[in-house]
C-alpha positions in Angstrom: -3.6 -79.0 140.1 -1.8 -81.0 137.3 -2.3 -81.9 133.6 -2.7 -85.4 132.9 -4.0 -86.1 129.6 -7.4 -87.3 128.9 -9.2 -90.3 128.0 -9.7 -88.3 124.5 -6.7 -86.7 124.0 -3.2 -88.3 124.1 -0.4 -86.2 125.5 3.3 -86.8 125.5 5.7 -86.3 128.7 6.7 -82.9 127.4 3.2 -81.7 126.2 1.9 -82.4 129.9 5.2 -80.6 131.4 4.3 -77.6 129.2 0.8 -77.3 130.5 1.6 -78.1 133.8 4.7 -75.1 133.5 2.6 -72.6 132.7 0.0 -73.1 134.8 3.2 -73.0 137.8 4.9 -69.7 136.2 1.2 -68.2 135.3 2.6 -67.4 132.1 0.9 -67.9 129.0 1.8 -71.4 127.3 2.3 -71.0 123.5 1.9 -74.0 121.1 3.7 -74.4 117.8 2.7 -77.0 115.5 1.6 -78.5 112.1 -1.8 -77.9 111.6 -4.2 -80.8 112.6 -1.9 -81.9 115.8 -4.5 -80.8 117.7 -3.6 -77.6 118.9 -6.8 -76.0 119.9 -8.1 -79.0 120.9 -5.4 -79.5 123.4 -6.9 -76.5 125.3 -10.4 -77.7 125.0 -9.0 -80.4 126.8 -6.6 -78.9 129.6 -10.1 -77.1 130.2 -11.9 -80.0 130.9 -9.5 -82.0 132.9 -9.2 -78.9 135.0 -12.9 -78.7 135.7 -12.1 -75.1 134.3 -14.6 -72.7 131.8 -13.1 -72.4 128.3 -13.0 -68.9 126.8 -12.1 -69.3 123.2 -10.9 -66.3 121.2 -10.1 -67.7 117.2 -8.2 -64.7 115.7 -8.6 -63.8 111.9 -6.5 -61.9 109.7 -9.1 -58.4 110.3 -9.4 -59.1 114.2 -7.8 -56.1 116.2 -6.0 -56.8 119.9 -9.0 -54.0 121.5 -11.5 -56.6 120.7 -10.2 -59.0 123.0 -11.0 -55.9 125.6 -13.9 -54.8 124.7 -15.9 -52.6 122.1 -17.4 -48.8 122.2 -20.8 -48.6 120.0 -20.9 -45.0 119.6 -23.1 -45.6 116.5 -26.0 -47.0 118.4 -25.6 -44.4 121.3 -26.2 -41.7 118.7 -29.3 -43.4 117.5 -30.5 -44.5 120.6 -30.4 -40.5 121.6 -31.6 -39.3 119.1 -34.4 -41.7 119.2 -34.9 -40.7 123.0 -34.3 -43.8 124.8 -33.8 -43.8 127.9 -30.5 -46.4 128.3 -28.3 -43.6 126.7 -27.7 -42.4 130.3 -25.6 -45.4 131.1 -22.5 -45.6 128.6 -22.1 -49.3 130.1 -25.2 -50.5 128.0 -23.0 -49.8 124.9 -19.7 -51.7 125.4 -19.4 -55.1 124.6 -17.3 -56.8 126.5 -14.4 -58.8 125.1 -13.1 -62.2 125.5 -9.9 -61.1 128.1 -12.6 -59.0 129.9 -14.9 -62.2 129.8 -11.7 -64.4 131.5 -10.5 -61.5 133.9 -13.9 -60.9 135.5 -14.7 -64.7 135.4 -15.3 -66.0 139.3 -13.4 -69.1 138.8 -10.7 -69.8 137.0 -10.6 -70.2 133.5 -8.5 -71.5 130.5 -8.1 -68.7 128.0 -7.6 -69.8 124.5 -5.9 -67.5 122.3 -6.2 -69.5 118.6 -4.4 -69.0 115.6 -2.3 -65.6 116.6 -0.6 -65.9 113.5 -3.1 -65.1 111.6 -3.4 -61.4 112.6 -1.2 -58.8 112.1 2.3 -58.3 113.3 1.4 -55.4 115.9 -1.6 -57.7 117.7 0.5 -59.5 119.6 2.6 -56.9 120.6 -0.8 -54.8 121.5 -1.8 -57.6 124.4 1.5 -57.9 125.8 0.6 -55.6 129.2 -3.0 -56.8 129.1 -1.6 -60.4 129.5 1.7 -59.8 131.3 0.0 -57.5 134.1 -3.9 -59.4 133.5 -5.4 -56.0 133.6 -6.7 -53.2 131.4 -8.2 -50.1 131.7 -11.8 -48.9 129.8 -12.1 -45.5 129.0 -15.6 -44.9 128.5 -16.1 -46.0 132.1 -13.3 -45.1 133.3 -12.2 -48.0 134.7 -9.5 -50.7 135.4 -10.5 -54.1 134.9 -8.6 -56.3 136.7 -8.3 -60.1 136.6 -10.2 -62.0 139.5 -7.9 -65.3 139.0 -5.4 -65.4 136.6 -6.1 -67.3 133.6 -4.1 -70.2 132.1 -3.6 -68.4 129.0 -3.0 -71.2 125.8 -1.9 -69.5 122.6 -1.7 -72.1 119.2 0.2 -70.4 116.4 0.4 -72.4 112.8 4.2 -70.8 112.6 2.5 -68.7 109.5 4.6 -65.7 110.5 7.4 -64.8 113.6 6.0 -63.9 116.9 8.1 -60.1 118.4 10.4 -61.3 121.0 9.3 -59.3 123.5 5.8 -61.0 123.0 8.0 -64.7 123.0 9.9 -63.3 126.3 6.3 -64.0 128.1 5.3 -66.8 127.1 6.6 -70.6 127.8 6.9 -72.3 124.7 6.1 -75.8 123.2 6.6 -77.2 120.0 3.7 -80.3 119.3 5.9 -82.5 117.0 4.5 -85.2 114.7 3.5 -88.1 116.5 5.2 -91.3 115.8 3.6 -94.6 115.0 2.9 -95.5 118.4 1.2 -92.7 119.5 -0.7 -92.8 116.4 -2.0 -95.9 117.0 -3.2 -95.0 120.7 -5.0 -91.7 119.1 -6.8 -94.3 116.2 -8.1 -96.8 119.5 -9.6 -94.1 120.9 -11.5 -92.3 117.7 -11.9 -96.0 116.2 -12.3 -98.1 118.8 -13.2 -101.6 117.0 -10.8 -101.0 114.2 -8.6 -104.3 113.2 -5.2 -104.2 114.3 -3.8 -104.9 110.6 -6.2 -101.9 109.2 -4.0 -100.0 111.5 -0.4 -101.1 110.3 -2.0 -101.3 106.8 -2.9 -97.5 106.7 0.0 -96.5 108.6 2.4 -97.8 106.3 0.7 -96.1 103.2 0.5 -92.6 105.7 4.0 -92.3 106.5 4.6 -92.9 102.8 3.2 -90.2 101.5 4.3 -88.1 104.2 7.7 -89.2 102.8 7.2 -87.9 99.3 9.1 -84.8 98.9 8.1 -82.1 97.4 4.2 -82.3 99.0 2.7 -78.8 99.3 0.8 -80.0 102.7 1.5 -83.2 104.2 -1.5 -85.3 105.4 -2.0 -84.3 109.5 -3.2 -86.4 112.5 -6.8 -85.2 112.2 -6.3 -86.0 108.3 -5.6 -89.2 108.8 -7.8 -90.5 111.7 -11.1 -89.2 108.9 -9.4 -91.5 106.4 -9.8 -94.5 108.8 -13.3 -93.8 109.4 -13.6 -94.0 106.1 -11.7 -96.9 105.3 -13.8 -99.0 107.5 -16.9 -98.4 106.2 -15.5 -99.4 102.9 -14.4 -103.1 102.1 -13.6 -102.6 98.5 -11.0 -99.8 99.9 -9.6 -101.7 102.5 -8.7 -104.5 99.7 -7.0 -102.2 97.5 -4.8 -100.8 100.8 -3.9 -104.2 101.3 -3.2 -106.1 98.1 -0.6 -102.4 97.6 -2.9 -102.2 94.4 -2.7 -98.5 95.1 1.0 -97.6 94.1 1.5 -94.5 96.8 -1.6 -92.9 95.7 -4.3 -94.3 98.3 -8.0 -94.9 98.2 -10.2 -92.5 99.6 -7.2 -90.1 99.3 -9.6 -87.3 98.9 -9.6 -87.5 102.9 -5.6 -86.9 103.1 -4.5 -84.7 100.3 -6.3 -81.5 100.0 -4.7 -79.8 96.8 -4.3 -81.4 93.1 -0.5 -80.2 92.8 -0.3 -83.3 95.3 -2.9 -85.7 94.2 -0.9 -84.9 90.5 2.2 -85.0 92.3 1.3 -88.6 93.5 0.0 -89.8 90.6 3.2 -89.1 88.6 5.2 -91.2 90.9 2.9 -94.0 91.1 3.1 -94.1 87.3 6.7 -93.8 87.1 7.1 -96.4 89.8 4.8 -98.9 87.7 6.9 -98.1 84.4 10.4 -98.9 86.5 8.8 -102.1 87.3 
């Protein structure tokens, strides 16, 4: 069972060695990127190609590592006793089962994705380091060890937003998604845009990796970013002549679509002005 890419989703050599390592080792794959390199979407993916479920856990900055387990509602016991219903006699009727419990007791295989760990606290990763080194846990309330059927292939995306504890990195085979360059672009546009015109394409580029150049941007402009741009720019003639005729002077139509904060629509706008005066 190997990772080959997909007809929707364009994988580099290492990005399909990095899958198809941790899925070898059974160790969880973690994936380190910019933000709209598609990430999660590489899972939803790996999933699919594998003819695997995909249990998706997106973490938040309030979500604890238990959850992942499972969860004890005490509060609706109480009420349901004191209410006299009957299901109080079975303590299983109040735990809600988590998303690792979901993948251990799955009866095939499954791809567990574990998204955006940064965003939680420092201790959560550290809190589901046996769960996912040994794939079990145990559940007090029942008094019981869950255990993992079939070890998941585990894929954990992380924006880089804060460090990961070593012993956490320690289990975990890493990959770093790096920008792609303009030729992998341009296979990743075919496939969202299929009909597009070839000089679109070396049009928009050009004007991309400019203002992914500029220094000083606050967020540059991502994959996802830029392929929404497109869509836009060929529904739109008027746009398309601007982008071609360099009318635009680094800031570029539709930008609305790739910049997403005014410090660097200003930011653009000031050298575009200053580039004008110089000429």
């Amino acid at each position: 069972m190997k990772f080959q890419g997909t007809k929707q989703y364009v994988a580099t050599e290492d990005l399909k060695i990095a899958v198809n390592a941790a899925l070898t080792l059974e160790k969880p794959l973690l994936v380190k990127g910019e933000p709209g390199t598609g990430k999660t979407m590489l899972a939803i993916e790996v999933a699919q190609a594998l003819g695997m479920r995909l249990v998706e856990w997106h973490v938040k900055s309030t979500t604890k590592a238990s959850q992942g387990l499972y969860e004890y509602d005490a509060v609706s016991r109480l009420r349901d006793s004191q209410l006299g219903n009957e299901k109080v006699s079975d303590i299983a009727n109040y735990i809600k089962k988590g998303k690792l419990w979901d993948a251990f007791t799955a009866d095939q295989r499954v791809v567990l994705l574990v998204d955006e760990i940064d965003k939680a606290d420092i201790e959560f990763p550290n809190d589901l380091l046996q769960e996912l080194d040994r794939m079990e846990f145990y559940c007090y309330e029942l008094d019981q060890t869950i255990k993992a059927k079939h070890r998941p292939l585990v894929i954990i995306t992380s924006n880089n937003e804060k460090d990961l504890p070593d012993a956490f990195l320690r289990r975990c085979f890493f990959h770093f998604i790096t920008f792609p360059d303009r030729d992998v672009l341009e296979k990743i546009i075919n496939i969202h845009i299929p009909k597009i015109k070839k000089k679109l394409i070396k049009d928009s580029l050009d004007t991309f990796f400019e203002v992914r150049k500029v220094p000083g941007l606050k967020k540059k402009p991502s994959t996802s970013e830029l392929v929404d741009w497109l869509k836009l720019l060929v529904s739109d003639d008027l746009a398309q002549e601007i982008l071609t005729s360099k009318q635009s002077n680094l800031v570029p139509p539709l930008y609305g679509a790739l910049l997403k904060n005014e410090q660097d629509v200003e930011l653009l706008q000031r050298l575009a002005f200053m580039a004008k005066r110089d000429s």
